[in-house]
mmCIF file as gemmi writes it, N, C-alpha and C atoms, coordinates in Angstrom:
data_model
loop_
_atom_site.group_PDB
_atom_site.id
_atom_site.type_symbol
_atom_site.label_atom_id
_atom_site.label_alt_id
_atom_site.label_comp_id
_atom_site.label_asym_id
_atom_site.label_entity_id
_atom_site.label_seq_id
_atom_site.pdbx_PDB_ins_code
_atom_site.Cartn_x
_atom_site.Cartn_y
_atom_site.Cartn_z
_atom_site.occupancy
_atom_site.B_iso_or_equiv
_atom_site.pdbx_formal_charge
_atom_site.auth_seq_id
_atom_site.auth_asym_id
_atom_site.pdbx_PDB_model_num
ATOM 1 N N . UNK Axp A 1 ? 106.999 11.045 104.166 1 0 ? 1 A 1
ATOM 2 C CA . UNK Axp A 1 ? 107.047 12.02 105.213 1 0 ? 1 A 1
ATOM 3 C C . UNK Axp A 1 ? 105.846 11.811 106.134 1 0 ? 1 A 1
ATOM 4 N N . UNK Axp A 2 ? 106.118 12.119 107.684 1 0 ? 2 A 1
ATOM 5 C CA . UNK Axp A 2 ? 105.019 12.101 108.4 1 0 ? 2 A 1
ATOM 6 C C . UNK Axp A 2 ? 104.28 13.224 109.111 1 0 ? 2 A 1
ATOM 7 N N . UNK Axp A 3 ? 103.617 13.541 108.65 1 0 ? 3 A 1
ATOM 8 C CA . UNK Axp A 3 ? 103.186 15.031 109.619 1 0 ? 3 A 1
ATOM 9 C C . UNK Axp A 3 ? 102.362 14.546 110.978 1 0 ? 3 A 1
ATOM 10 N N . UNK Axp A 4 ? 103.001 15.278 111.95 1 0 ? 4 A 1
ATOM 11 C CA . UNK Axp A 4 ? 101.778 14.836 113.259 1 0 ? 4 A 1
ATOM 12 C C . UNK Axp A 4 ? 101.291 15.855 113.684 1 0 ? 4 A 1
ATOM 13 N N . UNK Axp A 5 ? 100.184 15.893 113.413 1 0 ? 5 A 1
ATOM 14 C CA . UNK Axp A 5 ? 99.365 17.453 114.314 1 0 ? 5 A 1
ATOM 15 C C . UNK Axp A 5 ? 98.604 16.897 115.593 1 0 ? 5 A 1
ATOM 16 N N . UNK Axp A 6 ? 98.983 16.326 116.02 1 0 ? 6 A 1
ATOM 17 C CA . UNK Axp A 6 ? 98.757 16.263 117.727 1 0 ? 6 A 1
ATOM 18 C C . UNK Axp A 6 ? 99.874 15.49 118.039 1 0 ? 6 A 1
ATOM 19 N N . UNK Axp A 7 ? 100.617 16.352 118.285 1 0 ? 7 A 1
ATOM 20 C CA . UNK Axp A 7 ? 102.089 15.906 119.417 1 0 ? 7 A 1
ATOM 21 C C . UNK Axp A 7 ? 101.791 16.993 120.59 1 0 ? 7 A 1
ATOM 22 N N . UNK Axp A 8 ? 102.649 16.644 121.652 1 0 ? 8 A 1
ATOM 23 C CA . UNK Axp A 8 ? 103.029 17.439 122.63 1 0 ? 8 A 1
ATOM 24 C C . UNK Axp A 8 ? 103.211 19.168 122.492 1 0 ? 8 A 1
ATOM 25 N N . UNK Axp A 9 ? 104.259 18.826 121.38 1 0 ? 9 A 1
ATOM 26 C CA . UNK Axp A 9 ? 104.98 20.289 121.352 1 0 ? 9 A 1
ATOM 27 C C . UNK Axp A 9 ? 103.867 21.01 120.398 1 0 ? 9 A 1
ATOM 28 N N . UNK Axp A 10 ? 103.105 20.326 119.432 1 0 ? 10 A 1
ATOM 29 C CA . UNK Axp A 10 ? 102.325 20.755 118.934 1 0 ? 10 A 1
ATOM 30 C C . UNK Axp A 10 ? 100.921 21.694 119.52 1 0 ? 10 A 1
ATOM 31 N N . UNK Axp A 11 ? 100.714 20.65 120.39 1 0 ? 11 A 1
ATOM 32 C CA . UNK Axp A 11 ? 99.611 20.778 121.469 1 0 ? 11 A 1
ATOM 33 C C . UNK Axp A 11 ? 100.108 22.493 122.118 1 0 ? 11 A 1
ATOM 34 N N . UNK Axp A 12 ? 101.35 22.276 122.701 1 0 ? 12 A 1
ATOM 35 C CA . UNK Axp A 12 ? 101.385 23.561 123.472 1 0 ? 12 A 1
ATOM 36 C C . UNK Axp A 12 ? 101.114 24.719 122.929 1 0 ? 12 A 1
ATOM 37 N N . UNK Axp A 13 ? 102.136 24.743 121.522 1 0 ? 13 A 1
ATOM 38 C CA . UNK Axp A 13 ? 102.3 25.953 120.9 1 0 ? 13 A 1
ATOM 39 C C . UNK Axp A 13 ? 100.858 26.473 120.346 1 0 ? 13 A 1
ATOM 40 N N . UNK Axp A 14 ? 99.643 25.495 120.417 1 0 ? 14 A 1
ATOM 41 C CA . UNK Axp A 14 ? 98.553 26.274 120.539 1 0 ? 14 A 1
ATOM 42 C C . UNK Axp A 14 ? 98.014 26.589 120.959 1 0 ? 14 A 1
ATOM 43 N N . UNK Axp A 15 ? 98.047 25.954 122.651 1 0 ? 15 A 1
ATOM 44 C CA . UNK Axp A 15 ? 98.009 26.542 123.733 1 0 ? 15 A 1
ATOM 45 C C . UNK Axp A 15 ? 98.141 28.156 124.046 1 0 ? 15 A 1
ATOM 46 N N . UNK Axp A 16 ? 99.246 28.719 123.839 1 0 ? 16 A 1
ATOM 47 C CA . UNK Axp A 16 ? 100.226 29.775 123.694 1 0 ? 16 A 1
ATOM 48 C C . UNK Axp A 16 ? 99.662 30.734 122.763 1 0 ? 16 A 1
ATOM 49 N N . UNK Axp A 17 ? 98.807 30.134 121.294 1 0 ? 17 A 1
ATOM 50 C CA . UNK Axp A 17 ? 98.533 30.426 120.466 1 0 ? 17 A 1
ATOM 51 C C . UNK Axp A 17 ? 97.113 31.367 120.999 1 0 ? 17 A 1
ATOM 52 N N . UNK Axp A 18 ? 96.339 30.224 121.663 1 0 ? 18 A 1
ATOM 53 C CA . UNK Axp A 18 ? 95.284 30.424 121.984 1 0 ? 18 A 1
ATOM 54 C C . UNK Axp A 18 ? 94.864 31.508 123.203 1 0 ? 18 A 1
ATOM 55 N N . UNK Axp A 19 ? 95.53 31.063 123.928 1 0 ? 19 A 1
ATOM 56 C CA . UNK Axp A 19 ? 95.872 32.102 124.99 1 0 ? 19 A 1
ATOM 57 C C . UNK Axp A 19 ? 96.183 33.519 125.03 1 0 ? 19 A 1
ATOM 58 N N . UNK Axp A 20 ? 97.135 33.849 123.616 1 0 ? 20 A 1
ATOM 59 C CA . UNK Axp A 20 ? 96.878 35.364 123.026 1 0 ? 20 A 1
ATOM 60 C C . UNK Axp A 20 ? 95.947 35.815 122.075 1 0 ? 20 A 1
ATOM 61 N N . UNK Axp A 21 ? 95.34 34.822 121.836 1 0 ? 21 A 1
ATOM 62 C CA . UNK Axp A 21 ? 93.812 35.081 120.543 1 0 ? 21 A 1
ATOM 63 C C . UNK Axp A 21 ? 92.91 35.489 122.021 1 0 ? 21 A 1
ATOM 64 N N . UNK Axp A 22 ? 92.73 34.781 123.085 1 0 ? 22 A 1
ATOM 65 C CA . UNK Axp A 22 ? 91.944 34.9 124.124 1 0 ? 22 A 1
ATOM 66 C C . UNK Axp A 22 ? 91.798 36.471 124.443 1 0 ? 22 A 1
ATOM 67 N N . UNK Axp A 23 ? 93.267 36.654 124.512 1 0 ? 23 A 1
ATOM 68 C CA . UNK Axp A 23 ? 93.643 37.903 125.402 1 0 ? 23 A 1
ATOM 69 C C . UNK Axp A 23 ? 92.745 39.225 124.278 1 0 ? 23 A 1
ATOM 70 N N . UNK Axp A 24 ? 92.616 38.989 122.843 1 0 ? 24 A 1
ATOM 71 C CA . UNK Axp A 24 ? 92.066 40.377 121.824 1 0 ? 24 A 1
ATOM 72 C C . UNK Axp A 24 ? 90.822 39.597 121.929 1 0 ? 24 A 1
ATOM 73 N N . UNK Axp A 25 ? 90.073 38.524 121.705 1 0 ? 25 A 1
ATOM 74 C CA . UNK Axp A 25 ? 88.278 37.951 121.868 1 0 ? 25 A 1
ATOM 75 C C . UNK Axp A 25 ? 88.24 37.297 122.684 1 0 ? 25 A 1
ATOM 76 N N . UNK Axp A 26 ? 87.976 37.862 124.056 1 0 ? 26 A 1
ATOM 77 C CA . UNK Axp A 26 ? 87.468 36.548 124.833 1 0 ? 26 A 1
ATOM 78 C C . UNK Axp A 26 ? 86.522 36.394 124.835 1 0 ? 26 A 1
ATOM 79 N N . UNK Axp A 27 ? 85.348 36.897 124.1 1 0 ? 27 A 1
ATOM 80 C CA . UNK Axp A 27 ? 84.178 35.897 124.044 1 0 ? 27 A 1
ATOM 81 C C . UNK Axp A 27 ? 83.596 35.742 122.601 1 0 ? 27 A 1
ATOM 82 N N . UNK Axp A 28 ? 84.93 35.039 121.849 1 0 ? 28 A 1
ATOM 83 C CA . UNK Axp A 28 ? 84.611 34.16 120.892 1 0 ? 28 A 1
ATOM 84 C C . UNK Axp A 28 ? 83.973 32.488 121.345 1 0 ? 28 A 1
ATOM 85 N N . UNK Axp A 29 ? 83.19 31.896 120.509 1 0 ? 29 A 1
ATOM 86 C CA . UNK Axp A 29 ? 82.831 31.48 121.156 1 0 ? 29 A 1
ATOM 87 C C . UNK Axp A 29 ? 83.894 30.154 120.585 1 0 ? 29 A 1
ATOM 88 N N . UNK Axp A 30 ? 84.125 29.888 119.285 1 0 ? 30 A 1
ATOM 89 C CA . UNK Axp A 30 ? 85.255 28.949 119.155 1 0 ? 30 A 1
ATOM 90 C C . UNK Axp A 30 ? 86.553 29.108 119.67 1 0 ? 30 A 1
ATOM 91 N N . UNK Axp A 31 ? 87.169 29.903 119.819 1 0 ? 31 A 1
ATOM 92 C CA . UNK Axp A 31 ? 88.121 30.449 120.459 1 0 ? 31 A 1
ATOM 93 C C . UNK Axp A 31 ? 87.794 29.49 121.908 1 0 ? 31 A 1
ATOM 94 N N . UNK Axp A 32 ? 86.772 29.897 122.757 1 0 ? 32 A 1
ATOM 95 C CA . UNK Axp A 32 ? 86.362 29.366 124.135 1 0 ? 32 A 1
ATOM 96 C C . UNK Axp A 32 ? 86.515 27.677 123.672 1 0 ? 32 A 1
ATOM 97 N N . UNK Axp A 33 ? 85.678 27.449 122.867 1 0 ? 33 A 1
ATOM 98 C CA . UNK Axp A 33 ? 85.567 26.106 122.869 1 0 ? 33 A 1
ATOM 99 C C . UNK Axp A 33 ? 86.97 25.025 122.466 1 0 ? 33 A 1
ATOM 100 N N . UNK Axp A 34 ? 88.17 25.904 121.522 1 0 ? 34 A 1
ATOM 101 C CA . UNK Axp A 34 ? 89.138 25.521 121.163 1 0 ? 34 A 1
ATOM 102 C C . UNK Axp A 34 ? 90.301 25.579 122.255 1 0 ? 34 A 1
ATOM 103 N N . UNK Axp A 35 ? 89.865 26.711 123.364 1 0 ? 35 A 1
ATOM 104 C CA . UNK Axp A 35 ? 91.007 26.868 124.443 1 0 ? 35 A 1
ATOM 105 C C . UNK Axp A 35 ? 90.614 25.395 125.443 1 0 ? 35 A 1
ATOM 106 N N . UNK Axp A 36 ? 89.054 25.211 125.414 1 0 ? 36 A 1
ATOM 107 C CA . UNK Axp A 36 ? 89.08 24.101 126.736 1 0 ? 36 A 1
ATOM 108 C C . UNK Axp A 36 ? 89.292 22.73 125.868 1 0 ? 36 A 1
ATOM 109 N N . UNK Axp A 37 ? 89.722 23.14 124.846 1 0 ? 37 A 1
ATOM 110 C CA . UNK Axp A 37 ? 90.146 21.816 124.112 1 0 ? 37 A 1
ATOM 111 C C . UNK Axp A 37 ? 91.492 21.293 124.923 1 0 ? 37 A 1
ATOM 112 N N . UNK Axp A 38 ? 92.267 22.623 124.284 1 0 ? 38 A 1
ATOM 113 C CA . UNK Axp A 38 ? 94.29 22.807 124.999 1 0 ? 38 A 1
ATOM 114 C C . UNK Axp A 38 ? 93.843 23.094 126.167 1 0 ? 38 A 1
ATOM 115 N N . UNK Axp A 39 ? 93.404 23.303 127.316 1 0 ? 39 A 1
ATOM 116 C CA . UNK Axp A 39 ? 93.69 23.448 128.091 1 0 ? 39 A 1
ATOM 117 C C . UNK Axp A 39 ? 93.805 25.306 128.13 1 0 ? 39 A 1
ATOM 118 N N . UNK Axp A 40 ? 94.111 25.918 127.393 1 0 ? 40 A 1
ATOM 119 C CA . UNK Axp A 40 ? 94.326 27.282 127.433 1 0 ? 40 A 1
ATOM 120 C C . UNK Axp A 40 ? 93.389 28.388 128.611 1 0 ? 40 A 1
ATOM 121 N N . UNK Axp A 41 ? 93.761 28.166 129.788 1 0 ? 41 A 1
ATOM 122 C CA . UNK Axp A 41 ? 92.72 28.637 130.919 1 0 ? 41 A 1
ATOM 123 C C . UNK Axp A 41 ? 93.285 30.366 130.95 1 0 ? 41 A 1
ATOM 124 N N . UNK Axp A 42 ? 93.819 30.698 130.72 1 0 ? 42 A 1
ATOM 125 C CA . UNK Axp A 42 ? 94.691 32.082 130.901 1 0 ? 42 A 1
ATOM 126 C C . UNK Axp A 42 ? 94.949 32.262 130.347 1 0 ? 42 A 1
ATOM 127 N N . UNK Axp A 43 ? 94.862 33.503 129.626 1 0 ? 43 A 1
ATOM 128 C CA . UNK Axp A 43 ? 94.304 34.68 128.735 1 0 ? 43 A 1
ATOM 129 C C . UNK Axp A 43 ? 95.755 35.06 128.97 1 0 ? 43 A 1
ATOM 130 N N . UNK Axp A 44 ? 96.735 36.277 128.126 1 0 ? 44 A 1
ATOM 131 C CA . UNK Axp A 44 ? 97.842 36.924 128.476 1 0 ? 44 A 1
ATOM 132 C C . UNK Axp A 44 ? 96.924 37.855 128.344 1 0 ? 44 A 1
ATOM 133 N N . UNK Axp A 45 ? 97.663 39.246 129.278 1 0 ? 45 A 1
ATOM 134 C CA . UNK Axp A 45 ? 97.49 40.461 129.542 1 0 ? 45 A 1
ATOM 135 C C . UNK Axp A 45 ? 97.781 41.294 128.039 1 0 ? 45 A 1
ATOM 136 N N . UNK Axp A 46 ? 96.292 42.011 127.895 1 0 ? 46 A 1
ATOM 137 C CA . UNK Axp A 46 ? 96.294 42.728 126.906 1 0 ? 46 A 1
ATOM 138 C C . UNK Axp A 46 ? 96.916 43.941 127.089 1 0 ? 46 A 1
ATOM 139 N N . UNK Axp A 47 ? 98.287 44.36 126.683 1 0 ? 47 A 1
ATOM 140 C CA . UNK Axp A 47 ? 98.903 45.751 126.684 1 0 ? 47 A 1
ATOM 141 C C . UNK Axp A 47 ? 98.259 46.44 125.26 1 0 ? 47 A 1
ATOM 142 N N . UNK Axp A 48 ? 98.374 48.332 125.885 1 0 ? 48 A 1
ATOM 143 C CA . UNK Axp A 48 ? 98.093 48.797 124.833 1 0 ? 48 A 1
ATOM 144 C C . UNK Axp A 48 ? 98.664 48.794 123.249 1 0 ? 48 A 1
ATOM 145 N N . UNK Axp A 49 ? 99.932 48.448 122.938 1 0 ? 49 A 1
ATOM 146 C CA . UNK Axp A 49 ? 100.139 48.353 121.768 1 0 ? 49 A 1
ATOM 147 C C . UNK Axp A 49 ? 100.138 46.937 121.807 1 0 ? 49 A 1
ATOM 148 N N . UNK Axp A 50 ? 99.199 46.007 121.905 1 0 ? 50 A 1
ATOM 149 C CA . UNK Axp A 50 ? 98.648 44.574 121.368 1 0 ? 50 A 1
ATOM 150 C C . UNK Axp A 50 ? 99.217 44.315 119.714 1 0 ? 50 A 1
ATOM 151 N N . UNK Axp A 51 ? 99.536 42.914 120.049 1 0 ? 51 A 1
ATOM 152 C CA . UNK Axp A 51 ? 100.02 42.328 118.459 1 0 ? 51 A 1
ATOM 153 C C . UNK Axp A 51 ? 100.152 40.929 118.681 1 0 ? 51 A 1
ATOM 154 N N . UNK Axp A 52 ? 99.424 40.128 117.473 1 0 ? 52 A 1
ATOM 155 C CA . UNK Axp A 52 ? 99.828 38.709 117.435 1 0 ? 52 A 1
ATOM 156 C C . UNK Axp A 52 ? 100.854 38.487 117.447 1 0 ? 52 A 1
ATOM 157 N N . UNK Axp A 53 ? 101.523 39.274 116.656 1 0 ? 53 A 1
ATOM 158 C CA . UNK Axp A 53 ? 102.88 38.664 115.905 1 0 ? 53 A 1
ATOM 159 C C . UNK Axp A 53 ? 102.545 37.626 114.669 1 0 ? 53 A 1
ATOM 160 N N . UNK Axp A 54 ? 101.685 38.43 114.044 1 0 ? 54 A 1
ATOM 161 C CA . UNK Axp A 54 ? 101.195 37.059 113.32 1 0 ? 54 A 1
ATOM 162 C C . UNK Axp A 54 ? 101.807 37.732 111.514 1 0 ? 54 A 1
ATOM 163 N N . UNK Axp A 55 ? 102.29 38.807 111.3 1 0 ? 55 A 1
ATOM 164 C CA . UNK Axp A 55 ? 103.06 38.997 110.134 1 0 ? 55 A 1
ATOM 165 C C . UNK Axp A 55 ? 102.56 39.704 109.076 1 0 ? 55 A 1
ATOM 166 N N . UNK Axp A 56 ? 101.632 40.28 109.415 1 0 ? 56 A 1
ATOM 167 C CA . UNK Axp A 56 ? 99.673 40.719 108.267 1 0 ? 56 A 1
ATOM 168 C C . UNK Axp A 56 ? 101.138 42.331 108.115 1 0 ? 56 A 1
ATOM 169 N N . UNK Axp A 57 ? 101.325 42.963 109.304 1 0 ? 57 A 1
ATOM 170 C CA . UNK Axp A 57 ? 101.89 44.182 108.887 1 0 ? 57 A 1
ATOM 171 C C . UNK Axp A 57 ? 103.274 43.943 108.515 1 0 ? 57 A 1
ATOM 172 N N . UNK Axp A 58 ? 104.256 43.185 108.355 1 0 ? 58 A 1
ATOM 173 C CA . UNK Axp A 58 ? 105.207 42.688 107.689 1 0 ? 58 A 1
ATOM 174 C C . UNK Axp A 58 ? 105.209 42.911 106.092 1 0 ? 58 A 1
ATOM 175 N N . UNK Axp A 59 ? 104.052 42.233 106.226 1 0 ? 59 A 1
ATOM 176 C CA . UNK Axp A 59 ? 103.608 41.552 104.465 1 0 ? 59 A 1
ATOM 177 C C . UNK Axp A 59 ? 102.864 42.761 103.908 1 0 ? 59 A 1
ATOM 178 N N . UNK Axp A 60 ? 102.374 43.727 104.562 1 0 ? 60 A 1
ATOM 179 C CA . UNK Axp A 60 ? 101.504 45.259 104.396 1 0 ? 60 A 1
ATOM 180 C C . UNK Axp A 60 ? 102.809 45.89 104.114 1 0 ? 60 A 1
ATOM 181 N N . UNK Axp A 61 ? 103.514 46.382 104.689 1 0 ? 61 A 1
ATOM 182 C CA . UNK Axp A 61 ? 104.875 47.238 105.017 1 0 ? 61 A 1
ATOM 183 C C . UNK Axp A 61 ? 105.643 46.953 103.338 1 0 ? 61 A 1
ATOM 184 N N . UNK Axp A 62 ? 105.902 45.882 103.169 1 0 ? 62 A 1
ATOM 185 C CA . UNK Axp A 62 ? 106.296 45.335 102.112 1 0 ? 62 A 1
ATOM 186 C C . UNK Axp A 62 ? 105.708 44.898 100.669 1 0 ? 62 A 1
ATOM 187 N N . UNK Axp A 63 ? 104.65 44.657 100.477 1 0 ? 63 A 1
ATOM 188 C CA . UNK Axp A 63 ? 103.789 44.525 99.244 1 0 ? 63 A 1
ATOM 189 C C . UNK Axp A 63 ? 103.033 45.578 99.22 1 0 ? 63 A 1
ATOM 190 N N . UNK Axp A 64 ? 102.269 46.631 100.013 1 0 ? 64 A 1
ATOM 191 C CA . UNK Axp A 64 ? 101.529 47.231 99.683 1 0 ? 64 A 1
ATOM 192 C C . UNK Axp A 64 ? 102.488 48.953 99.904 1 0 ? 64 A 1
ATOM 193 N N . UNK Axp A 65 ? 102.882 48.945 100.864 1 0 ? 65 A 1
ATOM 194 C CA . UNK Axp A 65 ? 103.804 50.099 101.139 1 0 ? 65 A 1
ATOM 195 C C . UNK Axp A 65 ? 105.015 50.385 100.316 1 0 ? 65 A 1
ATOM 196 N N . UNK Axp A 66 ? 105.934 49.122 100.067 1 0 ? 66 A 1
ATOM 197 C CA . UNK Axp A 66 ? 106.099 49.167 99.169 1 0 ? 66 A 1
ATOM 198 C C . UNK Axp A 66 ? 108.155 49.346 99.932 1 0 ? 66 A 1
ATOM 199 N N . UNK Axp A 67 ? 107.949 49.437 101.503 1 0 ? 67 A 1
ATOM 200 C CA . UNK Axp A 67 ? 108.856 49.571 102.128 1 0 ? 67 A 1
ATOM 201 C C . UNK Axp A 67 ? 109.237 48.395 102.941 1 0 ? 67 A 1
ATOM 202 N N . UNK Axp A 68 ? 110.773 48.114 103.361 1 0 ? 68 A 1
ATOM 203 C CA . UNK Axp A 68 ? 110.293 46.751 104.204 1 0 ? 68 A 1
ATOM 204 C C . UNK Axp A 68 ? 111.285 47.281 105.565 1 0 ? 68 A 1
ATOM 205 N N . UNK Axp A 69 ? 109.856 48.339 106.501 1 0 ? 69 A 1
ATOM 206 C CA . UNK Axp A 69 ? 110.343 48.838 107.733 1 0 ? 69 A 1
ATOM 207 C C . UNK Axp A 69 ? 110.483 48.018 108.539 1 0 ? 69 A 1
ATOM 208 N N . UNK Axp A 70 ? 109.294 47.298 108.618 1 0 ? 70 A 1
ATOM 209 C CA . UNK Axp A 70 ? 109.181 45.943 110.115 1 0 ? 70 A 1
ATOM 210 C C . UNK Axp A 70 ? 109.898 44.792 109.293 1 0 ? 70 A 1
ATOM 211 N N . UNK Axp A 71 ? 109.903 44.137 110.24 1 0 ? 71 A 1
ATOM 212 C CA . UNK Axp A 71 ? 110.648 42.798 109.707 1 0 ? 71 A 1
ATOM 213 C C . UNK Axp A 71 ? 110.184 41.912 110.871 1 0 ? 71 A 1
ATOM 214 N N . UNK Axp A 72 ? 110.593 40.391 110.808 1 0 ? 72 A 1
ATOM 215 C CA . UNK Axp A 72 ? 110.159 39.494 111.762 1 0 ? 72 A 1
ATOM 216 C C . UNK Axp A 72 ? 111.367 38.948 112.665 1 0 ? 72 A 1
ATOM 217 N N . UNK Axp A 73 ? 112.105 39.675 112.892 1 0 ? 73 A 1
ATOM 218 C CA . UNK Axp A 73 ? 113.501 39.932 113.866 1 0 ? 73 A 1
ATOM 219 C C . UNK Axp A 73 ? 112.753 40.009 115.229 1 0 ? 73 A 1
ATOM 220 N N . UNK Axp A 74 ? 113.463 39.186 116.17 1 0 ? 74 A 1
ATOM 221 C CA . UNK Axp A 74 ? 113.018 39.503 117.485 1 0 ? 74 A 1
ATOM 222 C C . UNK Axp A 74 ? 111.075 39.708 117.61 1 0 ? 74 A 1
ATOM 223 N N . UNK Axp A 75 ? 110.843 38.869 116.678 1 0 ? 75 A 1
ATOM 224 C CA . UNK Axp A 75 ? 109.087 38.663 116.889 1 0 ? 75 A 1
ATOM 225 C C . UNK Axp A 75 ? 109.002 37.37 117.944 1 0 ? 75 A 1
ATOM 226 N N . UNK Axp A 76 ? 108.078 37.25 118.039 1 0 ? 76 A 1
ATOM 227 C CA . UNK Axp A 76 ? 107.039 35.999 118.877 1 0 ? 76 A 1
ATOM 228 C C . UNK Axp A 76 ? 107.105 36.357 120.309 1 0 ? 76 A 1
ATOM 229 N N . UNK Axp A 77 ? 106.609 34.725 121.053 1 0 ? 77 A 1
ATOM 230 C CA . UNK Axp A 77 ? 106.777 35.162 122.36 1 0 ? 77 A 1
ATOM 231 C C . UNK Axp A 77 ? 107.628 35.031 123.64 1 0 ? 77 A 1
ATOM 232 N N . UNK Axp A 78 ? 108.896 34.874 122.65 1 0 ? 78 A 1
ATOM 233 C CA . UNK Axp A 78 ? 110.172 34.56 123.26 1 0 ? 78 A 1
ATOM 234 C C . UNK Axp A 78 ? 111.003 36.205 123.471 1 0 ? 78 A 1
ATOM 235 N N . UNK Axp A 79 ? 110.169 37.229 122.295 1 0 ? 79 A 1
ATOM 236 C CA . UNK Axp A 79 ? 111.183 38.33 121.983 1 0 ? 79 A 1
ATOM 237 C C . UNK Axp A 79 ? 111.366 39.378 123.645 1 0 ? 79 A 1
């Protein structure tokens, strides 16, 4: 098997990645240094109910709550 962690599509999606980490710390300072890596110049607009989408309350909701309200339906940044 081959794994490639620097392809194109790879590259972007951390772009994208980075760009909403930007938007909750912008003055991390790896964060800064990892965006002018990608290219990541623009920050997305921080709305008040902010979320990675990164799954922490998914996995809360469900192992610790003990309920499985949220789910990862219609997540990311396509939703």
């Amino acid at each position: 098997m081959v794994v490639r962690t620097r392809s194109e599509k790879v590259d972007k999606t951390r772009k994208i990645l980075l760009e909403q980490l930007l938007a909750h710390a912008p003055d991390a300072p790896a964060l800064q240094d990892l965006a002018q890596e990608y290219g990541a110049d623009k920050p997305f607009e921080k709305e008040p109910s902010f979320a990675f989408f990164c799954g922490l309350c998914v996995r809360y909701c469900a192992e610790v709550k003990k309920k499985n309200a949220v789910g990862f339906v219609d997540r990311g940044a396509s939703r």
